[in-house]
KEROZA-386648 format. One record per residue (C-alpha): x, y, z; residue in one letter; residue number from 0. Coordinates in Angstrom, 3 decimals, decimal comma. Layout:
BEGIN
@px = X	py = Y	pz = Z	res = a	n = NUM
...
//
This chain:
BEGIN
@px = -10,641	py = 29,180	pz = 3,038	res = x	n = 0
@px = -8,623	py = 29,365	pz = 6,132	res = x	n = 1
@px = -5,570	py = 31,391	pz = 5,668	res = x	n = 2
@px = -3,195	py = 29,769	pz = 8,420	res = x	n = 3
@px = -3,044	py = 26,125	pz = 9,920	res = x	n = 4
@px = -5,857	py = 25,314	pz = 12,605	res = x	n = 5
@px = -4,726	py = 25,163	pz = 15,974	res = x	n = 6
@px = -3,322	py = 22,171	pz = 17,187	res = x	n = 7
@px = -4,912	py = 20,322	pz = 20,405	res = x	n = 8
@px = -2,509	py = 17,744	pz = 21,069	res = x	n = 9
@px = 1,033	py = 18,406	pz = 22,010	res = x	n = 10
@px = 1,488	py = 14,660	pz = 20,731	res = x	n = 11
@px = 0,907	py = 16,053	pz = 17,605	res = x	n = 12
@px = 2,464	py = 13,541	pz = 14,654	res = x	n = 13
@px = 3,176	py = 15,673	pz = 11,215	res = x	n = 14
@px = 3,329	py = 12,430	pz = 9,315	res = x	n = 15
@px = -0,327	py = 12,081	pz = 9,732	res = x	n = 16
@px = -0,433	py = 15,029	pz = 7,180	res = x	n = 17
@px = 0,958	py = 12,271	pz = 4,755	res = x	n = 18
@px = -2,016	py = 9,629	pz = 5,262	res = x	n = 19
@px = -4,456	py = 12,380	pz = 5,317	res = x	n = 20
@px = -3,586	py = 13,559	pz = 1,620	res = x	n = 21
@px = -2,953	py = 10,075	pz = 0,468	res = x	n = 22
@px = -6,626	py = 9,503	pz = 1,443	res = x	n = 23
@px = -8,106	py = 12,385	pz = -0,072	res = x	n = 24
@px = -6,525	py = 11,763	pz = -3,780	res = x	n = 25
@px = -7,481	py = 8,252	pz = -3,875	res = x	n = 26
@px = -10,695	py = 8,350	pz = -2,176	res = x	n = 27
@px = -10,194	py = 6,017	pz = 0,626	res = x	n = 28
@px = -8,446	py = 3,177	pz = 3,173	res = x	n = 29
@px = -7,097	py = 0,730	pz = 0,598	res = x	n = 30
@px = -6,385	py = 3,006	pz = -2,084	res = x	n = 31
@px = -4,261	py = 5,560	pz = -0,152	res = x	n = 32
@px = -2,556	py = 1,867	pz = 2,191	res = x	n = 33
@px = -1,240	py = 0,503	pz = -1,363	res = x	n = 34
@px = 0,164	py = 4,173	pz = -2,419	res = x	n = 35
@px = 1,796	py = 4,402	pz = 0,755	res = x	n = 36
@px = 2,470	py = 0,920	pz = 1,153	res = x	n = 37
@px = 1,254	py = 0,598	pz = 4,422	res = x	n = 38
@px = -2,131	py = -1,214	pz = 5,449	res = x	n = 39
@px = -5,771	py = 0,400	pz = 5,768	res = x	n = 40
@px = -5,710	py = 0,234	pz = 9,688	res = x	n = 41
@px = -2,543	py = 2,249	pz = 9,528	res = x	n = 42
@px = -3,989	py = 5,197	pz = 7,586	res = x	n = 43
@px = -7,268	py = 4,576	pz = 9,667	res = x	n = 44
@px = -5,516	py = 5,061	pz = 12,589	res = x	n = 45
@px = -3,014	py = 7,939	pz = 11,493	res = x	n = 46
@px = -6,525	py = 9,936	pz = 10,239	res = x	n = 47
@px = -7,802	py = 9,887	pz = 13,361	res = x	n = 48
@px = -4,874	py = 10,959	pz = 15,153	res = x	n = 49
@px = -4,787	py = 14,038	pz = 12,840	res = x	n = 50
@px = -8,345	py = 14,986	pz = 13,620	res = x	n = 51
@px = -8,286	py = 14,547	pz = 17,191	res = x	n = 52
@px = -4,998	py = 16,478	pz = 17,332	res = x	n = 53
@px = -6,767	py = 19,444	pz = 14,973	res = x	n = 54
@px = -10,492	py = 18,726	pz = 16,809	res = x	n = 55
@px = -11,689	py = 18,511	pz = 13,354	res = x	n = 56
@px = -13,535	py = 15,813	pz = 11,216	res = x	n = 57
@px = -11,984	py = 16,165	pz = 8,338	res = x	n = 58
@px = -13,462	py = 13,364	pz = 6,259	res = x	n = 59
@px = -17,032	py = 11,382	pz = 5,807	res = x	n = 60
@px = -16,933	py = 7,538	pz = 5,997	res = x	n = 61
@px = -19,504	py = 6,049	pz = 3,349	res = x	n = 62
@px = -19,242	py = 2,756	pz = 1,959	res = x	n = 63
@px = -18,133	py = 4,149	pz = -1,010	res = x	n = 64
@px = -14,922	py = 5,649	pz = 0,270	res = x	n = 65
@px = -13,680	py = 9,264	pz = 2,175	res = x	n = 66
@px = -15,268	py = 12,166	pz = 1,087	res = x	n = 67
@px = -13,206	py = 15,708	pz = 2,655	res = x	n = 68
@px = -15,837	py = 17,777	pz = 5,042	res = x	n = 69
@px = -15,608	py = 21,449	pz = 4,273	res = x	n = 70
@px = -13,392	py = 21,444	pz = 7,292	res = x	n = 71
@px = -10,974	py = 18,467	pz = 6,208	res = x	n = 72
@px = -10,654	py = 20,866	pz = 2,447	res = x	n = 73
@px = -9,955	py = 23,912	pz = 3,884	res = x	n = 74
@px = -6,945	py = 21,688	pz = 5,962	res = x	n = 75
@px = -6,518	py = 19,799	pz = 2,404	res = x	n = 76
@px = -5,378	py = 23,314	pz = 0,964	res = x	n = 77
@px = -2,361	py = 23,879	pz = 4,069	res = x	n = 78
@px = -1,427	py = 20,755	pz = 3,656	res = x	n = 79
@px = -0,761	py = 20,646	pz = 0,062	res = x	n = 80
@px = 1,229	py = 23,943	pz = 0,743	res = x	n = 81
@px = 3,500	py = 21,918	pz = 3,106	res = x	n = 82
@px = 4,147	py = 18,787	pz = 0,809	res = x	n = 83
@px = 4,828	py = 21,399	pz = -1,806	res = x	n = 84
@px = 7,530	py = 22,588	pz = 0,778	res = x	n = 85
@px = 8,630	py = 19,471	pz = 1,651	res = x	n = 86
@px = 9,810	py = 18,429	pz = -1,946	res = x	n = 87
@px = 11,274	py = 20,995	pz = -2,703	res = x	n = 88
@px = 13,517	py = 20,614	pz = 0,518	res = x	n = 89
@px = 13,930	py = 16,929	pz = -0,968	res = x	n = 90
@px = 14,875	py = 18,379	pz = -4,215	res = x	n = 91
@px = 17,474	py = 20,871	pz = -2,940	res = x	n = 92
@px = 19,124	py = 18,382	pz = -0,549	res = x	n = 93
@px = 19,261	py = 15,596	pz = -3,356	res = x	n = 94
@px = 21,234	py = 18,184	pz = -5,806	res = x	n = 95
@px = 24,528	py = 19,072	pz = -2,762	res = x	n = 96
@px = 26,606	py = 16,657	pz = -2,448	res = x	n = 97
@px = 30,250	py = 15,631	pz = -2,732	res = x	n = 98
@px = 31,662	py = 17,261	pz = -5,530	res = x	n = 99
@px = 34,757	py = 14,620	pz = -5,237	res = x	n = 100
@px = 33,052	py = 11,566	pz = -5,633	res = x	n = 101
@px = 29,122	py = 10,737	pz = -6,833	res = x	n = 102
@px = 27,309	py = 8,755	pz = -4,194	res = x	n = 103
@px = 23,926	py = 7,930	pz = -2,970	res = x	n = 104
@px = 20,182	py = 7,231	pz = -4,545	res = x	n = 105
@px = 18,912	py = 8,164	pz = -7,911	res = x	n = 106
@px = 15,341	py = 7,174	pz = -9,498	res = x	n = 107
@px = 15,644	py = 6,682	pz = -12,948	res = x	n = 108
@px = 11,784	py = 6,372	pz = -14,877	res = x	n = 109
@px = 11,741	py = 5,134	pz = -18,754	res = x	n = 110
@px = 10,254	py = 2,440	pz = -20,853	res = x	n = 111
@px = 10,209	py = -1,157	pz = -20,336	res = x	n = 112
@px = 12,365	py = -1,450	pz = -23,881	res = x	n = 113
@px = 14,861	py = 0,967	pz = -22,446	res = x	n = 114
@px = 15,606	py = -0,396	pz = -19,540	res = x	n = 115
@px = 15,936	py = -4,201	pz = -20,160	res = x	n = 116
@px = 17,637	py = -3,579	pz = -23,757	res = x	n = 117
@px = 19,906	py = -0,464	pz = -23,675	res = x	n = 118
@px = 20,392	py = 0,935	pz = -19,609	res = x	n = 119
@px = 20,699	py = -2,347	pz = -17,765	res = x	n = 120
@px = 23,205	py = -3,981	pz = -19,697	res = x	n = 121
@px = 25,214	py = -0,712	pz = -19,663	res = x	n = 122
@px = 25,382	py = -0,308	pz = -16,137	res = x	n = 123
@px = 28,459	py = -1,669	pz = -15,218	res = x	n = 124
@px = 29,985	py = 1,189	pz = -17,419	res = x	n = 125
@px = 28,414	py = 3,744	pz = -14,661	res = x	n = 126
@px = 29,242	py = 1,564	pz = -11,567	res = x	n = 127
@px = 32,816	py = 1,286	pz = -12,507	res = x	n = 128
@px = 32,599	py = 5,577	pz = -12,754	res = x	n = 129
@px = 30,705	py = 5,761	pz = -9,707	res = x	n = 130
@px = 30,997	py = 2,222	pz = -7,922	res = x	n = 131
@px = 28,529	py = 4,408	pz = -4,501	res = x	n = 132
@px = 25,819	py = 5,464	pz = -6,916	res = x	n = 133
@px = 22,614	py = 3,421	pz = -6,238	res = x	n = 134
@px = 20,074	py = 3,660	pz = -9,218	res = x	n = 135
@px = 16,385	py = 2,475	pz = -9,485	res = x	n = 136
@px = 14,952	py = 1,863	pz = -12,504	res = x	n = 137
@px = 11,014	py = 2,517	pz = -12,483	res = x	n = 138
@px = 9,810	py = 0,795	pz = -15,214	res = x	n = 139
@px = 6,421	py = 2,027	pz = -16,581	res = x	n = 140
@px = 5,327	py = 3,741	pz = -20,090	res = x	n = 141
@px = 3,471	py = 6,327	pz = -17,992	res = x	n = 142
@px = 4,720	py = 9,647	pz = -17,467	res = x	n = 143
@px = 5,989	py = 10,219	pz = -13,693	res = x	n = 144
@px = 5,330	py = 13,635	pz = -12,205	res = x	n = 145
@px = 9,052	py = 15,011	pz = -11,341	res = x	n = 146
@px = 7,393	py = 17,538	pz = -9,106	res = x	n = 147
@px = 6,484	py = 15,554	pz = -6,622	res = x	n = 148
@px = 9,676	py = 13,282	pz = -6,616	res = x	n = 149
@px = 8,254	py = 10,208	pz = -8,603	res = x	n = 150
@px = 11,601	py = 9,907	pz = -10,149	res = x	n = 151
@px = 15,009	py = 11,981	pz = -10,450	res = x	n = 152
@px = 15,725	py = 11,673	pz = -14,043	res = x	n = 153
@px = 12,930	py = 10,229	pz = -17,004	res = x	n = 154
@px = 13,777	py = 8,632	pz = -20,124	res = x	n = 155
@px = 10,819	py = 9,658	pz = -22,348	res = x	n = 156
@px = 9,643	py = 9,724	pz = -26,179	res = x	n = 157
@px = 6,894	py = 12,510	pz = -25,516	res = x	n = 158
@px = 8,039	py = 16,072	pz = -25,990	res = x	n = 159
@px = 8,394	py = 17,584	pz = -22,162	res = x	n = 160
@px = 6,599	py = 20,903	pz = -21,298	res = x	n = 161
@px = 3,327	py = 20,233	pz = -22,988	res = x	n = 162
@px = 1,607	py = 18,555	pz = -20,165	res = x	n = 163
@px = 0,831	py = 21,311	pz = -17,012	res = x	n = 164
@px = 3,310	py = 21,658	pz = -14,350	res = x	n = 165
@px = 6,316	py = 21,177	pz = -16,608	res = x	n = 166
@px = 7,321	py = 23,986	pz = -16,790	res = x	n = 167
@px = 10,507	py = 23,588	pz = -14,205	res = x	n = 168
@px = 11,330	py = 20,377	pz = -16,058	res = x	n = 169
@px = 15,100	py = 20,899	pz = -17,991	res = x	n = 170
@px = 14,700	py = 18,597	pz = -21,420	res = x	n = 171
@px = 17,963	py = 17,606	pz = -23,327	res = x	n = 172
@px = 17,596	py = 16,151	pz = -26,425	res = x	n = 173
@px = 19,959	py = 13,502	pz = -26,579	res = x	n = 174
@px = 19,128	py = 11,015	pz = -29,866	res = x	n = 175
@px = 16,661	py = 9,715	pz = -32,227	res = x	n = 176
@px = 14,839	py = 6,051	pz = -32,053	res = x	n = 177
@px = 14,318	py = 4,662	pz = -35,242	res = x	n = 178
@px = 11,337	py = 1,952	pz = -35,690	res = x	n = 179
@px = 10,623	py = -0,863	pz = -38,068	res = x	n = 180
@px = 8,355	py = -3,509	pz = -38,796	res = x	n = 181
@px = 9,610	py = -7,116	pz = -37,705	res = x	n = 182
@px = 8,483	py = -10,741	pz = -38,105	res = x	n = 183
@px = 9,826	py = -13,975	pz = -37,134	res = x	n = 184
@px = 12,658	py = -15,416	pz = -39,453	res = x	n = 185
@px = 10,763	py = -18,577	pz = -39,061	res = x	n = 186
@px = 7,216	py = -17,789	pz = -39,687	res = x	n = 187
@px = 6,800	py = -16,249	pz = -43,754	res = x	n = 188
@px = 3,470	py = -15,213	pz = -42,591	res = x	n = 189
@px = 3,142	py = -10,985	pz = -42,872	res = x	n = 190
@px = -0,932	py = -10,919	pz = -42,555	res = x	n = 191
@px = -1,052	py = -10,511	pz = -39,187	res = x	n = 192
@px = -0,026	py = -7,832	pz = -36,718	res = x	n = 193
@px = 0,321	py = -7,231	pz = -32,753	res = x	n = 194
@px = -0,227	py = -3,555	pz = -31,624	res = x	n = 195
@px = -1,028	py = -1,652	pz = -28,297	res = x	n = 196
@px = -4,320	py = -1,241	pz = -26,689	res = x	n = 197
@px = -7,157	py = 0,976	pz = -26,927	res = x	n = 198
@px = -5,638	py = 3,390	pz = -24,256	res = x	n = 199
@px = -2,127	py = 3,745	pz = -26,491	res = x	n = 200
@px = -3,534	py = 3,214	pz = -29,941	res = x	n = 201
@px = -2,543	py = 6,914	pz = -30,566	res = x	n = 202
@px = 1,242	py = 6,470	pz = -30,143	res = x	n = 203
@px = 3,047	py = 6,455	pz = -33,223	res = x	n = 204
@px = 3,606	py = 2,909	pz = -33,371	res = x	n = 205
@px = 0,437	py = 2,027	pz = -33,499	res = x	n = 206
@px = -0,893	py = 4,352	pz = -35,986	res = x	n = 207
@px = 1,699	py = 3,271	pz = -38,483	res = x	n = 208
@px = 0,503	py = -0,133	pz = -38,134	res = x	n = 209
@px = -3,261	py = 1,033	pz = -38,446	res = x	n = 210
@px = -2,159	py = 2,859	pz = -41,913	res = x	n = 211
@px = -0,822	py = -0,026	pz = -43,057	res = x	n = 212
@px = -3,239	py = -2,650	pz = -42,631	res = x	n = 213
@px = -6,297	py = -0,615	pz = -42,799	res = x	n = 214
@px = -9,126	py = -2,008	pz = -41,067	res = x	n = 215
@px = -8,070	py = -4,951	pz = -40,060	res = x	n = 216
@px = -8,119	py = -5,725	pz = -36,420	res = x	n = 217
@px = -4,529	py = -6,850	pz = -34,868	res = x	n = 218
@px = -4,102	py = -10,484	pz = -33,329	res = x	n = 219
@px = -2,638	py = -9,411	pz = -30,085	res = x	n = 220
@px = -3,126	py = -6,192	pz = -28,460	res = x	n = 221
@px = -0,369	py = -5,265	pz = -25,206	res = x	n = 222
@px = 0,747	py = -2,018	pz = -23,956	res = x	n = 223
@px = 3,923	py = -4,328	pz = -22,843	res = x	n = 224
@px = 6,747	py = -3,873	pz = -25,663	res = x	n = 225
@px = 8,658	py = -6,682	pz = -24,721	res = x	n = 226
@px = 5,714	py = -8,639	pz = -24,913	res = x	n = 227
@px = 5,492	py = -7,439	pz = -28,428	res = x	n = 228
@px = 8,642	py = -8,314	pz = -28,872	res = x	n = 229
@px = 8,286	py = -11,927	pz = -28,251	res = x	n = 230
@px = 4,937	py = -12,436	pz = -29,974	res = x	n = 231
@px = 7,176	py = -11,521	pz = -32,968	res = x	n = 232
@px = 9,399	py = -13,737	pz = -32,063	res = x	n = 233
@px = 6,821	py = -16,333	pz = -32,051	res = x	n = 234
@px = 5,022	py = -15,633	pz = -35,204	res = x	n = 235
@px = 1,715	py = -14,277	pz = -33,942	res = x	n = 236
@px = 2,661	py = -11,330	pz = -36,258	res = x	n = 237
@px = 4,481	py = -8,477	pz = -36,918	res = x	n = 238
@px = 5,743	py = -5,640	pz = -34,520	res = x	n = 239
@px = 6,650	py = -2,433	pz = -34,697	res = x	n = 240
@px = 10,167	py = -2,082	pz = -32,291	res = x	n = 241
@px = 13,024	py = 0,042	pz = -31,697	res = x	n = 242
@px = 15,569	py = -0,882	pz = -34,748	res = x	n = 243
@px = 18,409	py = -0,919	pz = -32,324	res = x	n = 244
@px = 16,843	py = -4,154	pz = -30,867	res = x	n = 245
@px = 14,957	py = -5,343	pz = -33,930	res = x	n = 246
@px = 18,026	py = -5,329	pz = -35,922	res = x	n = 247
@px = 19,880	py = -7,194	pz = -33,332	res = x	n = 248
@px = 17,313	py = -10,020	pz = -32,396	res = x	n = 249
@px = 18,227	py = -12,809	pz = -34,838	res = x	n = 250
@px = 15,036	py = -14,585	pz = -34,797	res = x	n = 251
@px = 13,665	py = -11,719	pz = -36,095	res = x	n = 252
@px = 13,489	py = -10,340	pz = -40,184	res = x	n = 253
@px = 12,578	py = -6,010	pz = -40,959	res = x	n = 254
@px = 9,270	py = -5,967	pz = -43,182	res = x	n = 255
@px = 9,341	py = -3,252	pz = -44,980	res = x	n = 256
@px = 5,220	py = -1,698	pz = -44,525	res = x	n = 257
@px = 5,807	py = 2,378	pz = -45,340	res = x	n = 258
@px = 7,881	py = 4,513	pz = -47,276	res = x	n = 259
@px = 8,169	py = 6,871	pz = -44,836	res = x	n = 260
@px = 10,633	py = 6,353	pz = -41,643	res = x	n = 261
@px = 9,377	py = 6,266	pz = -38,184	res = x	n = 262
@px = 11,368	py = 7,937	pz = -35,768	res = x	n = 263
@px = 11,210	py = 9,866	pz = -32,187	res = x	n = 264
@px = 13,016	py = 12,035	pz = -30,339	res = x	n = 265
@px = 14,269	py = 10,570	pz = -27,406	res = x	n = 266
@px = 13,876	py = 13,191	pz = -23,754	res = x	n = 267
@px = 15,786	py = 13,015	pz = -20,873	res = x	n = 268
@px = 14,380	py = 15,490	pz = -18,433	res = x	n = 269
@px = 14,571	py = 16,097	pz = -14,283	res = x	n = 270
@px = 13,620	py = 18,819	pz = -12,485	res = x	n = 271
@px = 15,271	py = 22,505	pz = -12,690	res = x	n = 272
@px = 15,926	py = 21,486	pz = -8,828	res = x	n = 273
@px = 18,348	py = 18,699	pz = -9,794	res = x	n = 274
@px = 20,258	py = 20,780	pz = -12,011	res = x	n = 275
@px = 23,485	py = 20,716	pz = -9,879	res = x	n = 276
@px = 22,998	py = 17,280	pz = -8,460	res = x	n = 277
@px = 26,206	py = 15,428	pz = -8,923	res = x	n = 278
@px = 23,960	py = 12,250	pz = -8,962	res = x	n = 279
@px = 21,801	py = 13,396	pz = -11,884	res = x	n = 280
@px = 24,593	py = 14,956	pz = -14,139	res = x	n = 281
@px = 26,211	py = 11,573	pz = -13,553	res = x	n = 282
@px = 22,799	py = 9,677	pz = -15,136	res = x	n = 283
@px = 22,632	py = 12,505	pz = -17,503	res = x	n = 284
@px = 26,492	py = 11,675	pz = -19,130	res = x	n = 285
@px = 25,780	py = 8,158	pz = -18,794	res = x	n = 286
@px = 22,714	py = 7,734	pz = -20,643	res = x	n = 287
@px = 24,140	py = 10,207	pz = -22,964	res = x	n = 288
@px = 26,773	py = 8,105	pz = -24,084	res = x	n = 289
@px = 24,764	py = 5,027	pz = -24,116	res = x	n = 290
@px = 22,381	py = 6,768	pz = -26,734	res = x	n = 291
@px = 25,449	py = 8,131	pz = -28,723	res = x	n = 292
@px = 27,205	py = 4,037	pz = -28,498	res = x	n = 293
@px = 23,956	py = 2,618	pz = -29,737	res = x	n = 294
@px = 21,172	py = 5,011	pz = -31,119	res = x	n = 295
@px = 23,745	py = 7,458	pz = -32,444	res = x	n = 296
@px = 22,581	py = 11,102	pz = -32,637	res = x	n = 297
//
């Protein structure tokens, strides 16, 4: 494995080609790495080929079935990973300074679909009147984001941090509890029939509880969409399992009561050790910890 970068041919040489080049060798090939990087396939075409002309290196093998790396293009693979690695953590250390005086600028909040569209977004005007410069983006998805590599700021998350690899710089408050229950529509007396998540999620919590309970029958609707859940309950396809603090509130909807035991889970917010002085990330931190404490309660 070569030990230092290879020497560069071109004095044109364009160090964002390094980004197309390990976009490409993740995914595998043109389209892939174009819709990660939201750019188009003759883009990262032509940005790979500036790379290896400027390194006089072939760094990958065109088949139809994608990119493969040449032993060349993986020893370059290796030094290249070593300077995104760099490059983050310069991201991460510029995105904690800031004004002390007054919180401004971008932060990428990551949680669940419920989350956002029940408990942050309606809250927000609470943290815009604090900090009327902060910009937030909610990224919506029940998939875990990677806060190494600066797929979000902040998460939202149910799961337990620090037992996945690489999480070990991730900082993990506690900050509540959500509480679950079994709902049906007020209008439909019908509690034979269930909605649940799909194969990929059936081993959440959620899921299993409803499993338990009606043994081995098959649910009517299977999403790994909550709110869609949530509406199919509304609608009478069958019960759901949802967050009580919208469940309880929805008044088309009535709590079945299918266990003795309470469901409940710990609710994570976690961001990178990196981020621990950002002014912009403290600021999501005491906001969503009061919206948890106003609505979830501890």
């Amino acid at each position: 494995m070569a030990n230092h970068f290879p020497e560069i041919e071109s004095r044109d040489f364009d160090w964002n080609d390094l980004k197309y080049a390990l976009a490409v060798a993740r995914h595998g090939g043109l389209s892939q790495a174009a819709k990660v990087l939201g750019s188009s396939a003759s883009t990262v075409a032509r940005h790979i080929q500036q790379l290896e002309a400027a390194l006089g290196h072939t760094l990958f093998l065109r088949q139809q079935s994608g990119y493969l790396l040449t032993d060349e293009g993986k020893e370059v693979l290796d030094l290249i990973v070593n300077v995104e690695d760099a490059l983050l953590a310069l991201e991460r250390r510029d995105a904690s300074s800031g004004s002390c005086r007054q919180v401004s600028g971008y932060v990428r909040l990551a949680c669940a679909e419920m989350m956002a569209v029940h408990l942050i977004t309606p809250n927000l005007p609470r943290l815009y009147a604090l900090h009327p410069k902060l910009q937030v983006e909610l990224a919506v998805d029940i998939k875990l984001v990677d806060l190494n590599r600066r797929e979000a700021d902040v998460a939202l998350r149910l799961t337990n941090p620090g037992e996945k690899p690489g999480e070990q710089d991730y900082i993990a408050h506690a900050i509540g509890k959500v509480y679950f229950s079994a709902y049906r529509s007020r209008h439909h007396e019908d509690n034979s029939q269930y909605v649940s998540w799909g194969k990929d999620w059936e081993h959440l919590p959620m899921a299993q509880w409803l499993k338990h309970y009606f043994k081995t029958q098959h649910p009517r609707l299977l999403s790994n969409n909550a709110n869609v859940q949530l509406q199919a309950a509304r609608a009478g396809v069958g019960l759901a399992v949802l967050p009580r603090f919208i469940g309880d509130a929805d008044p088309d909807l009535i709590e079945v009561s299918i266990s003795k035991s309470e469901l409940s889970r710990n609710l994570w917010l976690v961001y990178h050790r990196d981020l621990k002085a950002s002014t912009r990330v403290l600021a999501i931190r005491d906001f969503l910890s009061n919206c948890i404490q106003d609505h979830l309660g501890k």
